[in-house]
C-alpha positions in Angstrom: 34.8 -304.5 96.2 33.8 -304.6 92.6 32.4 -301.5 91.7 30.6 -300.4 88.0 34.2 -298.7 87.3 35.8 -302.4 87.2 33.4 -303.6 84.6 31.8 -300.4 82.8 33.7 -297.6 80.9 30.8 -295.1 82.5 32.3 -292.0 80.7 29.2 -292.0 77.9 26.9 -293.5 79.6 24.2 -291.2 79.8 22.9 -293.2 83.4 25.3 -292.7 86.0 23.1 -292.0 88.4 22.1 -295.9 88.4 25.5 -296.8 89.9 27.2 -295.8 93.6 31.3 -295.5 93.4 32.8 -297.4 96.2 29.5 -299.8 96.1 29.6 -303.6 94.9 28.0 -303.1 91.5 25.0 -305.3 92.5 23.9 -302.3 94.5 22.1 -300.8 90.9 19.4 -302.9 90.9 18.3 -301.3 94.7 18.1 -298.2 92.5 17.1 -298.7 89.6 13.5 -298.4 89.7 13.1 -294.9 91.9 16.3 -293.7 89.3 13.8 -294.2 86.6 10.7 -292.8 88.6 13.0 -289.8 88.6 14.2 -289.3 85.1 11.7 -290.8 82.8 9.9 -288.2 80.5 7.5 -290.3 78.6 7.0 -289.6 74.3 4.3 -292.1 73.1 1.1 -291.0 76.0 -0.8 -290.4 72.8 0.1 -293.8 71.4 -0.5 -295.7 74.8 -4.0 -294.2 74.7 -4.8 -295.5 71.1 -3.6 -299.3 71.7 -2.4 -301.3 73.1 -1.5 -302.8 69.4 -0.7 -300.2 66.4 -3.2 -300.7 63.7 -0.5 -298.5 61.7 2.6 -297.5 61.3 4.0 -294.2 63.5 6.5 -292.2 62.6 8.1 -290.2 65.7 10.2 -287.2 64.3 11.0 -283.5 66.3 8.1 -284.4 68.8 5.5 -285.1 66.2 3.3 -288.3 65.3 3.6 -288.7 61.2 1.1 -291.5 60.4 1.3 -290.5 56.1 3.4 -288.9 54.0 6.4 -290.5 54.4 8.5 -293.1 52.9 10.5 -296.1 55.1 14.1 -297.4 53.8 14.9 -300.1 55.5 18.2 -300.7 57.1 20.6 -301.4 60.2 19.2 -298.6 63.1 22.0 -299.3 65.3 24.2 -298.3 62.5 21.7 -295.3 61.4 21.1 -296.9 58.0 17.6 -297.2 58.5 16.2 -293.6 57.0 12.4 -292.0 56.8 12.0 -290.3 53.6 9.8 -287.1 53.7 9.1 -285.0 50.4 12.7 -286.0 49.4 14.2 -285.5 53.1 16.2 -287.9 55.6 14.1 -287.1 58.6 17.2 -287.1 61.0 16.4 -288.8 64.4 13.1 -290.1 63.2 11.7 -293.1 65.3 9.5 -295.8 63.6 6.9 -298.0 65.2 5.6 -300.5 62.9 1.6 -301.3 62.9 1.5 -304.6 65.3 3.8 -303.1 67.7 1.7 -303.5 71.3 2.5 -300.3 73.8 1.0 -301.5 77.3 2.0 -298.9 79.3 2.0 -294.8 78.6 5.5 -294.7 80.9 7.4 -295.4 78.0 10.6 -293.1 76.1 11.6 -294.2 72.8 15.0 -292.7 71.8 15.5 -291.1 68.2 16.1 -293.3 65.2 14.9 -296.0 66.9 12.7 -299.1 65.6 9.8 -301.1 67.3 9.0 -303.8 64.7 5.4 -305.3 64.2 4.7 -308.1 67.7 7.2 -306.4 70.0 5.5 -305.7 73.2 6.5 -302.8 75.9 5.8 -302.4 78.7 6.9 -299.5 81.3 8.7 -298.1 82.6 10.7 -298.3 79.7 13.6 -296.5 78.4 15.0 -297.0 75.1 17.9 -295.1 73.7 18.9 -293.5 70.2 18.9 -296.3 67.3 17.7 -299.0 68.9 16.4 -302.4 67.2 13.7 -303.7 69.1 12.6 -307.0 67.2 9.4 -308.5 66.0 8.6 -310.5 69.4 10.7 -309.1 71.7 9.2 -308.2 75.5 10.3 -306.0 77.8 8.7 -306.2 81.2 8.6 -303.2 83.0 12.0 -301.3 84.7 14.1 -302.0 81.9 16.9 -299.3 80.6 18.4 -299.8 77.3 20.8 -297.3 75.8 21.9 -296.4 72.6 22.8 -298.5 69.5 21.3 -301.4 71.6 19.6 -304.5 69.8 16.4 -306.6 71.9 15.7 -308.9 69.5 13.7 -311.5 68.1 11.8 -313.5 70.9 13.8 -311.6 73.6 12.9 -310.8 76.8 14.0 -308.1 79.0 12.9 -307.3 83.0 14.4 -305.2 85.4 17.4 -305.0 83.7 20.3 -302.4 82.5 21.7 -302.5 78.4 24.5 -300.6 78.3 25.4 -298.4 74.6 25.8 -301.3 71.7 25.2 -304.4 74.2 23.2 -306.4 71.9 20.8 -310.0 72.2 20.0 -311.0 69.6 18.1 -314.0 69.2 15.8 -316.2 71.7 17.7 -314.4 74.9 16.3 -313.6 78.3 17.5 -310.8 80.3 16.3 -310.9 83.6 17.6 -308.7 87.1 21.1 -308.2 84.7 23.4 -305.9 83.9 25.1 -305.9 80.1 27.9 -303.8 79.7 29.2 -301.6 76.6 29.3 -303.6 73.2 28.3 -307.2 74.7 26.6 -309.7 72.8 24.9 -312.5 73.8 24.6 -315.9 71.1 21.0 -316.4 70.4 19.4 -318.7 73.0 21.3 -317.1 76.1 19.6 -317.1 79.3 21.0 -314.6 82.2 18.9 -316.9 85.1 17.4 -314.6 87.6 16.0 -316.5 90.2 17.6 -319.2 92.6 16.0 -322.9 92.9 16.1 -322.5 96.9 14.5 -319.8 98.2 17.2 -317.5 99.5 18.8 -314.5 98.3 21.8 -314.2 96.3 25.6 -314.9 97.4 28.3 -314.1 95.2 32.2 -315.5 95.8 35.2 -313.4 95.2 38.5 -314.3 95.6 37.2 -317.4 98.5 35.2 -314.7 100.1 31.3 -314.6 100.1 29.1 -311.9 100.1 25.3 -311.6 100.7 23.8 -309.8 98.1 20.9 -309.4 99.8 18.7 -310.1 96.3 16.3 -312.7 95.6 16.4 -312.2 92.0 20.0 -311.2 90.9 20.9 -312.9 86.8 24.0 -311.8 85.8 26.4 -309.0 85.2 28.0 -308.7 82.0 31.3 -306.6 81.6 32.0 -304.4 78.5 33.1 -306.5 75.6 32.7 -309.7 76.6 30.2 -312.6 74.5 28.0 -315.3 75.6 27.7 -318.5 72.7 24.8 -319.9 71.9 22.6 -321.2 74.0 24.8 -320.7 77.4 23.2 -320.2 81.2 24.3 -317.8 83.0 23.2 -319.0 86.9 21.9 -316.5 89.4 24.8 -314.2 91.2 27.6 -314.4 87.8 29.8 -311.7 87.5 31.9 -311.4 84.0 34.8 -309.3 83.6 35.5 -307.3 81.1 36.3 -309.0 77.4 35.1 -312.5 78.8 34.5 -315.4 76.4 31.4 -318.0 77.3 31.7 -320.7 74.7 28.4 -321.8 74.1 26.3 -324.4 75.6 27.9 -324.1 78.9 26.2 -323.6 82.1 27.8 -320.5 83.9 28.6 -321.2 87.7 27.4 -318.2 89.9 30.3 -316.1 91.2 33.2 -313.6 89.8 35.2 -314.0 86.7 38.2 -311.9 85.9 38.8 -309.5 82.7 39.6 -311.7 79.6 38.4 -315.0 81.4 37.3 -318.0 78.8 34.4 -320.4 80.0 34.0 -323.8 78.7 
């Protein structure tokens, strides 16, 4: 009945352990927060401790802290264009974190080449994978997973949810209690709603049949490939196939869609 398999290719992803086989793929969300209890190692204590804002700029290369000597070149991280310059060297796998950046919480992994700009704001537990873009005012909550090549961008926020390798938001998104598969995007001004106007958990339909999810906050799951337009709603319980097209400004209707379905 729906499992991660039927929306995720999960033979990169370096979380498995977040996803049962044979389970509705709902189920991750039960497990996400003791899965990252377990696996977190936290890489910016020292930081945490000197905040919470960055009064400069921290360059996180072969488990050091460089706060001089080195030179930025600016460029696309989730495309590894963006390069710190050392005595004439490419620091390979070097992480930057801009002065303004705000670290709330010492529970808190940033992957390498990765890139918190100045007025994003982190809180943990946090995981953040290898070249990463995380945007001047984006916000992530607590519990949130984020893999590689992924983009949280400007005025973006992100709680208790799952980014899957190269899902990307953009713009003015919020990601709450979701799910976005390998190489989504969402159009800027996408919101995956979380939380239901009555106060009951979570059904989804499939196929005429309902199911209990059991969940009182439960936004969306997003299948590999597929894109949100701009400024669509996703409504609480959605589940999107994989390669699914959401024309934007529409509102999403709770329940399943199928591989390659178009909303409008």
């Amino acid at each position: 009945m729906l499992p991660a398999e039927d929306f995720f290719e999960l033979g990169n992803w370096s979380h498995p352990g977040i996803f049962t086989e044979n389970e509705p793929v709902w189920q991750a969300f039960t497990r996400l927060k003791p899965y990252m209890s377990e696996v977190l190692q936290p890489n910016l204590q020292e930081l945490s401790r000197l905040g919470p804002m960055l009064s400069e700029t921290i360059v996180l290369y072969a488990g050091e802290l460089l706060t001089a000597g080195f030179d930025l070149i600016p460029g696309d991280a989730t495309k590894g264009s963006f390069q710190v310059i050392k005595n004439g060297d490419v620091l390979e796998g070097a992480a930057v974190l801009y002065a303004g950046a705000c670290l709330m919480d010492k529970d808190i992994f940033l992957g390498p080449g990765s890139v918190v700009e100045p007025g994003a704001l982190i809180k943990g537990p946090t995981i953040i994978g290898a070249h990463c873009e995380i945007r001047q005012g984006a916000y992530l909550r607590g519990h949130c997973l984020v893999g590689d090549r992924c983009v949280v961008g400007h005025t973006t926020e992100v709680k208790h949810s799952v980014m899957m390798d190269d899902a990307k938001a953009g713009h003015f998104a919020y990601i709450g209690d979701s799910i976005l598969g390998n190489s989504t995007n969402l159009g800027a001004g996408t919101k995956l709603a979380n939380l239901k106007i009555i106060d009951s958990p979570v059904s989804v339909t499939i196929d005429g049949k309902r199911y209990d999810t059991g969940l009182r906050k439960f936004g969306a799951i997003i299948g590999d490939s597929t894109e949100t337009g701009c400024n669509s709603v996703t409504n609480p319980g959605t589940l999107l196939g994989r390669r699914c097209l959401v024309y934007p400004a529409v509102s999403v209707r709770g329940g399943y869609y199928p591989n390659r379905s178009v909303v409008q």
